[in-house]
ZAMARGU-4260 file (C-alpha; in steps of 0.2 Angstrom, whole numbers, plus 5000, padded with zeros to 4 digits):
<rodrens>
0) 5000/5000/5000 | 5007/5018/4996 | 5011/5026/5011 | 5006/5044/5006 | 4990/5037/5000
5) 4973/5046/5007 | 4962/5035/5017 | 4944/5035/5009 | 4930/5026/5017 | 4914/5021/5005
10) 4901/5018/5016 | 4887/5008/5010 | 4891/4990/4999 | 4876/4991/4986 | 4878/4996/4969
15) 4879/5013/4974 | 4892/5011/4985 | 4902/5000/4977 | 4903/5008/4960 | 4907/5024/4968
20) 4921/5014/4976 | 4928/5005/4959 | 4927/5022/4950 | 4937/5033/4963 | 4950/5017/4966
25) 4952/5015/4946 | 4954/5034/4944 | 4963/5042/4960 | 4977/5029/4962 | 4983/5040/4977
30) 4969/5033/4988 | 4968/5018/4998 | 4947/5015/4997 | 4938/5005/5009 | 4920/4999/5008
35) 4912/4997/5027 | 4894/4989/5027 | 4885/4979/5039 | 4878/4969/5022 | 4886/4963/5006
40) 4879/4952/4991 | 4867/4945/4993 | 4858/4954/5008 | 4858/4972/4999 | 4843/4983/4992
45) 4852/4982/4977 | 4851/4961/4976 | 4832/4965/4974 | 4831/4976/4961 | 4825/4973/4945
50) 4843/4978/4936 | 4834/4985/4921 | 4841/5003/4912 | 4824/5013/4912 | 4826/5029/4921
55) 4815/5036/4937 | 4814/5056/4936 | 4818/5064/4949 | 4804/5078/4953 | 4818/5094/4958
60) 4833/5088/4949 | 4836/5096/4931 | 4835/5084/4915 | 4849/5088/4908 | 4859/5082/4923
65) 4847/5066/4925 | 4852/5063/4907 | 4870/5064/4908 | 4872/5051/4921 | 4860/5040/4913
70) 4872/5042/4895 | 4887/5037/4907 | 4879/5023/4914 | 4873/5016/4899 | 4889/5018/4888
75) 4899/5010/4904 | 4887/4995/4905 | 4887/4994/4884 | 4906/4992/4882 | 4904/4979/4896
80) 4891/4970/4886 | 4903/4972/4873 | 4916/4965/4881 | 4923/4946/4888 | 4917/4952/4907
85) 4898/4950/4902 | 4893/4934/4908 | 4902/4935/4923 | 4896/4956/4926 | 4879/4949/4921
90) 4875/4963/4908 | 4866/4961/4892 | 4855/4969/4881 | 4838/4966/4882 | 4823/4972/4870
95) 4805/4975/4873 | 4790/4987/4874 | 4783/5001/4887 | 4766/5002/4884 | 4753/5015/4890
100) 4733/5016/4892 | 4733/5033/4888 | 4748/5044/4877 | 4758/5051/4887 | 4762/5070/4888
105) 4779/5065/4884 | 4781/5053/4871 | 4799/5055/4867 | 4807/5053/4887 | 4823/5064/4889
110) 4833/5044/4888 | 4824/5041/4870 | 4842/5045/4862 | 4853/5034/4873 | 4844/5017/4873
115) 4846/5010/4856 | 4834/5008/4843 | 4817/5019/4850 | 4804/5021/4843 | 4785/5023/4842
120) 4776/5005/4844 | 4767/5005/4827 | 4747/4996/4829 | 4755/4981/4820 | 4763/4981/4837
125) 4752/4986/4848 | 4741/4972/4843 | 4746/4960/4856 | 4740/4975/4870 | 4723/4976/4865
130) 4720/4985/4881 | 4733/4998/4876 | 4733/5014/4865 | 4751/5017/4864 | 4769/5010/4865
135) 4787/5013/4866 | 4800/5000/4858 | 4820/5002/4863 | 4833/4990/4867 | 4842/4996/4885
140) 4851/4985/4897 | 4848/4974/4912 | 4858/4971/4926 | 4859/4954/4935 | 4864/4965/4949
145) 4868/4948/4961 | 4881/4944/4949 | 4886/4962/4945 | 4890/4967/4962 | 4901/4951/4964
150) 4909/4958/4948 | 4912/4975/4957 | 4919/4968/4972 | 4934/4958/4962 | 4935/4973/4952
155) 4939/4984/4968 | 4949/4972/4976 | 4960/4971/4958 | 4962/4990/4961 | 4969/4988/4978
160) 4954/4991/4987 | 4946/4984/5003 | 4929/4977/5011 | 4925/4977/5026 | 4912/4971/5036
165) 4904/4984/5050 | 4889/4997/5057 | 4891/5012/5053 | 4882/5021/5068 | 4890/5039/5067
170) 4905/5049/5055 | 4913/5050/5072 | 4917/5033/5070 | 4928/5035/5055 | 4936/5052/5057
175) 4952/5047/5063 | 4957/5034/5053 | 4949/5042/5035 | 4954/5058/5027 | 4940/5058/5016
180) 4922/5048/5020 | 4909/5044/5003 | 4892/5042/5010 | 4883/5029/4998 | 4870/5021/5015
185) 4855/5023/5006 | 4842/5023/5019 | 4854/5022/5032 | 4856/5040/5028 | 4840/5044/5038
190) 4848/5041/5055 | 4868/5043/5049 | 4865/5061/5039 | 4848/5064/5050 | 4842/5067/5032
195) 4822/5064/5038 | 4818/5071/5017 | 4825/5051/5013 | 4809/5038/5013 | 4808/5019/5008
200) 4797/5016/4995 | 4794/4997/4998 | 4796/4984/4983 | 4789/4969/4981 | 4792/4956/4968
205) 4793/4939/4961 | 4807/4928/4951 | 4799/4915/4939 | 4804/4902/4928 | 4798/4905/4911
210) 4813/4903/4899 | 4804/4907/4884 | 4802/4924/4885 | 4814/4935/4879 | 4807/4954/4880
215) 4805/4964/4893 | 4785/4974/4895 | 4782/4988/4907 | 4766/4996/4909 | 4769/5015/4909
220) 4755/5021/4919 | 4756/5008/4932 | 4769/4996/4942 | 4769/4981/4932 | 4784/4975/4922
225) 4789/4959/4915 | 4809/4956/4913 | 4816/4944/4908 | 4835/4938/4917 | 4846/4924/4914
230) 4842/4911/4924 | 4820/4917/4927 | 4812/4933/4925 | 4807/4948/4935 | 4788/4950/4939
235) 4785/4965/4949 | 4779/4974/4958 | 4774/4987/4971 | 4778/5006/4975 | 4772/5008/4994
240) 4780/5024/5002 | 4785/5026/5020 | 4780/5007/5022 | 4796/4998/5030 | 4789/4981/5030
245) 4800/4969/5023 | 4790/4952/5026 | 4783/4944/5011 | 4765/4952/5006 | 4755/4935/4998
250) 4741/4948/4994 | 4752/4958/4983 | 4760/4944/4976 | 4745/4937/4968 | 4740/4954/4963
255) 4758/4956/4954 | 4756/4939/4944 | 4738/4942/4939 | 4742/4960/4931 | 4759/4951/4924
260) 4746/4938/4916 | 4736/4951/4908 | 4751/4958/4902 | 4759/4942/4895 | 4746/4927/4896
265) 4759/4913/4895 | 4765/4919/4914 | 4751/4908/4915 | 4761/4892/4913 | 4776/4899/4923
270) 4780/4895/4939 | 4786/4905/4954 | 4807/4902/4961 | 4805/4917/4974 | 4796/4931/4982
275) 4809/4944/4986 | 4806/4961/4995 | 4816/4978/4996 | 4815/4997/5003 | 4820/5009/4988
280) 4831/5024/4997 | 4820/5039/4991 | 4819/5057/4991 | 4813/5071/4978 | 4831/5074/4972
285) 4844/5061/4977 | 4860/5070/4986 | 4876/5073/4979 | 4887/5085/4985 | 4900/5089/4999
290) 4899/5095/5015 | 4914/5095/5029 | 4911/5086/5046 | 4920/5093/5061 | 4925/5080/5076
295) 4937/5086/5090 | 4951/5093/5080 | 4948/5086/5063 | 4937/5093/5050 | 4933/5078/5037
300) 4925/5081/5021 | 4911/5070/5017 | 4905/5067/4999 | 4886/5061/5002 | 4878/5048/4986
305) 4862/5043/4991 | 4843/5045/4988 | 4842/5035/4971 | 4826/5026/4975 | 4819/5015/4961
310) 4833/5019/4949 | 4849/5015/4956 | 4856/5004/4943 | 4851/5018/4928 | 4861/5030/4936
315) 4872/5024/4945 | 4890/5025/4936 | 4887/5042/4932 | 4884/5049/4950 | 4898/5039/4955
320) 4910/5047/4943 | 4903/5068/4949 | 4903/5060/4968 | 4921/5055/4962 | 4926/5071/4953
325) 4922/5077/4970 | 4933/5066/4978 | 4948/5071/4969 | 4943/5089/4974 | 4940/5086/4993
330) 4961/5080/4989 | 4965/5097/4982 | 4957/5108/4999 | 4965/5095/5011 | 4982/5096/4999
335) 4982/5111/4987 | 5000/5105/4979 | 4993/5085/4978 | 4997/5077/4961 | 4981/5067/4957
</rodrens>
């Protein structure tokens, strides 16, 4: 380990937190990056979500920023599609359709020009969604996130980085051995950041085997989607805020399947692996920015990545090279005459 390196400590080990931690370990060679988590793969939010490309806007942040965080994060996970790490990163491309009961007021999304291939379903299409009046067709990408974070950890490691496992209670706990703290906890921000704007949106959703479908579907207007993975496909789901329960829910699982049936009636014929549940960390705009901590004598800067919600995986390499970028600034205050 270089000597002279700055100590960084990534708190949070879900795809947030560990992509932040690959990017600033890949690009910031002068810092010894440890991620500190009370869970790993596979006992994160992010093992839960559906890893899919499609971004959720965010109410008070402009488009133009959602949109260039979402172009990094595709073009990242694209060259790893197009590379010999995507069966073990467990990124593809998957094709399908967004539909909609009634047009949109928007029907060319501020992501139309990243995914590949949009465009306006034609009614040749739209004939298999009788129920439906209109329809969006793209290619993006899916994320089998369980694999991908594995993935990310070997990656980090490869970069000389380290994970380690502990609760994270309070910044005090980290100021003197860290010079510079990246706060990627999610919903563990609530109590750790007393950031009370942060609220789980509960997810509910099933895994099935049903090898024969090979297109995704999502229902615009509502919460149902349809995508398919590499070993069984994604049925979901549910978006319940402020609820924090994390059991099972049989009610809303039959309620998933039976609008996932509509949607696709060979579901029919499927049959269920797993019901899984998660807490999306959500706010009106996620947080990305600096502040400084002061504890004793030291004054710490902490670089604060969290509030993604239901769109974590869409976004998430691009916030971690700004939460980076602001890394490699926090160096420059601590050192002014630091060689980056």
């Amino acid at each position: 380990m270089n000597t002279n390196a700055h100590p960084v400590a990534v708190v949070g080990a879900g795809v947030i937190g560990l992509s932040t931690a690959v990017c600033i370990a890949e690009s910031i060679p002068s810092c010894a990056v440890t991620v500190l988590a009370e869970h790993f793969t596979p006992d994160t939010t992010s093992d839960v979500a559906a890893g899919i490309l499609l971004p959720h806007p965010f109410p008070e942040t402009p488009l133009h920023k959602q949109r260039c965080w979402f172009k990094d994060t595709f073009d990242h996970l694209l060259s790893i599609c197009n590379s010999t790490d995507a069966a073990e990163a467990g990124v593809f491309l998957l094709s399908g359709w967004q539909v909609f009961q009634e047009t949109p007021s928007t029907k060319d999304p501020y992501w139309s020009t990243v995914v590949l291939g949009f465009h306006m379903m034609t009614d040749a299409e739209l004939q298999r969604f009788p129920k439906y009046k209109f329809g969006q067709s793209f290619t993006t990408i899916k994320c089998e996130c369980s694999k991908y974070l594995l993935w990310l950890e070997k990656r980090l490691k490869n970069a000389g980085g380290q994970l380690h496992t502990e609760k994270i209670t309070g910044f005090e706990q980290l100021t003197s051995s860290y010079d510079i703290i990246v706060n990627c906890s999610g919903l563990g921000s609530r109590d750790l950041a007393d950031d009370q704007s942060l609220y789980p949106v509960r997810g509910q959703i099933l895994r099935v085997h049903a090898p024969w479908l090979k297109h995704f579907i999502r229902d615009g207007n509502g919460h149902t989607y349809i995508f398919p993975g590499i070993h069984s496909v994604t049925l979901g789901g549910t978006r319940q805020k402020h609820n924090w329960e994390m059991s099972v829910d049989e009610a809303d699982s039959s309620g998933i399947f039976e609008r996932c049936c509509e949607l696709e009636p060979s579901l029919k014929k499927s049959q269920v692996c797993s019901k899984l549940v998660g807490l999306r960390p959500t706010r009106n705009s996620l947080r990305l920015e600096r502040e400084f901590f002061v504890h004793g004598n030291r004054q710490v800067p902490i670089i604060h990545n969290y509030g993604h919600g239901g769109g974590g995986i869409s976004i998430h390499w691009g916030t971690a090279l700004e939460a980076t970028q602001l890394v490699k600034e926090s160096i420059n205050w601590r050192n002014p005459t630091s060689k980056l």
